[in-house]
N, C-alpha and C positions, 0 to 999 in steps of 0.2 A: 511746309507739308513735305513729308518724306515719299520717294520715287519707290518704285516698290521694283524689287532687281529678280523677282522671280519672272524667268521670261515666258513660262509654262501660261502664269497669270496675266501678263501681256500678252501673246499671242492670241489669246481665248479672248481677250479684251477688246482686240482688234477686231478679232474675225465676229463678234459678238454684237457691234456701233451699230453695223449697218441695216441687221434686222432687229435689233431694238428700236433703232431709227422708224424704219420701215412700219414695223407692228403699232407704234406710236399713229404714226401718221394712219394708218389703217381704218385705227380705232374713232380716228378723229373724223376722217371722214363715213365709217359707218356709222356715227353714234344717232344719227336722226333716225336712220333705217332697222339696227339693232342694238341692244344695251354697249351701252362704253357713249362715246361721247369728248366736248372736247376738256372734261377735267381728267377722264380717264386717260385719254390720249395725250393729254400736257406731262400728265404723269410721268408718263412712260418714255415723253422723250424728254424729259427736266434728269431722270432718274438715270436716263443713257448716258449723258454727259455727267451727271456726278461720279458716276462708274469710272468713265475716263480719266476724269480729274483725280480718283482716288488711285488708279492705277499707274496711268503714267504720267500726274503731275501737274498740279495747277499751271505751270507757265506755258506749257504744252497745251490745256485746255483755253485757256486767254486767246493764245495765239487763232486757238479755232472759232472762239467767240467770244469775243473783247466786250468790255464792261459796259463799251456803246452802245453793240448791239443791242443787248440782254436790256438797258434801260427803254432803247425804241423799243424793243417788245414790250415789254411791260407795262408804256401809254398806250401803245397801238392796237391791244386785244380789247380795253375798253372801249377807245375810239372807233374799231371798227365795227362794235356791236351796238354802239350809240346810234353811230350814222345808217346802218342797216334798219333801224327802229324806227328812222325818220321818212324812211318810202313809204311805211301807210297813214304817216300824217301827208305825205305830197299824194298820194292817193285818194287825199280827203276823207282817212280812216282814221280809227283810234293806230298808236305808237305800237310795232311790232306787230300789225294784223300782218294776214299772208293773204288770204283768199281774195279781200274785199279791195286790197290795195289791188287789185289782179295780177300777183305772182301768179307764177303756173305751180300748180300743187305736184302736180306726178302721179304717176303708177303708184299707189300702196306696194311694198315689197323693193320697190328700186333704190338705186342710193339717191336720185336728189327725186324723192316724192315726199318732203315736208318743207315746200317752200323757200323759207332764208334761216329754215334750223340750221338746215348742211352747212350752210355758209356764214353765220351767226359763229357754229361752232371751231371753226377755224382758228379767229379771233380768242373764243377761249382757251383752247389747246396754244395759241402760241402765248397766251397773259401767262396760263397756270405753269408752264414748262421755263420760260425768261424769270418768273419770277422765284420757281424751285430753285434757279440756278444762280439765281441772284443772291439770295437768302445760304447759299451753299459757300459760295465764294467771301460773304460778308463773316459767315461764321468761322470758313476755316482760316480767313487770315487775319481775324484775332484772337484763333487759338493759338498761330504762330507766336505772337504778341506774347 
């Protein structure tokens, strides 16, 4: 994969991660409270780092998150949405209740007033984002191929 030497489109690259970053994570923890959520929010930070990788270089992107990482994310979003699901069966509820397992619901309006969506959605925003990035890096380095 070719380095891209316009420093115009590096700089703007850089200055660019950390609120891409940010607005990702944003979305992921509003998503219970307002639209977006954690596929919207994996989105946007799977889509941060292809940016990277397309500007200034897959080895450069490795270095920032290596192939390990990217694969524990990508068990760990299912696993932590599994194991979230199992508090209202030890609640002696049906799988993923909120109320009857006695989570605290919240304020309607606030960020954690749905229970273990807020935190449910975590897990997805980190599956859907390891696995954009996983899925990026497989493809571009068999187009080097």
């Amino acid at each position: 994969m070719l380095v891209v030497e316009d420093i115009i489109l590096r700089e703007i690259t850089t200055i660019l991660m950390p609120i891409l970053q940010m607005y990702g994570i944003y979305i992921i923890a509003h998503g219970a409270a307002s639209p977006g959520g954690g596929f919207a929010g994996g989105s946007v930070l799977g889509l941060s780092m292809m940016l990277y990788t397309l500007v200034l270089g897959r080895d450069k992107s490795l270095k920032k998150v290596p192939p390990k990482v990217t694969s524990l994310l990508v068990s760990f979003g299912p696993l932590w949405y599994a194991s979230l699901g199992f508090i209202g069966i030890i609640g002696g509820v049906n799988y993923l209740t909120n109320k009857g397992a006695g989570v605290p619901l919240g304020t309607p309006g606030n960020l954690f007033s749905s229970g273990l969506i807020a935190i449910i959605t975590v897990g997805v925003g980190l599956k859907v984002a390891s696995t954009m990035l996983s899925l990026f890096h497989i493809l571009s380095e068999e187009a080097e191929e």
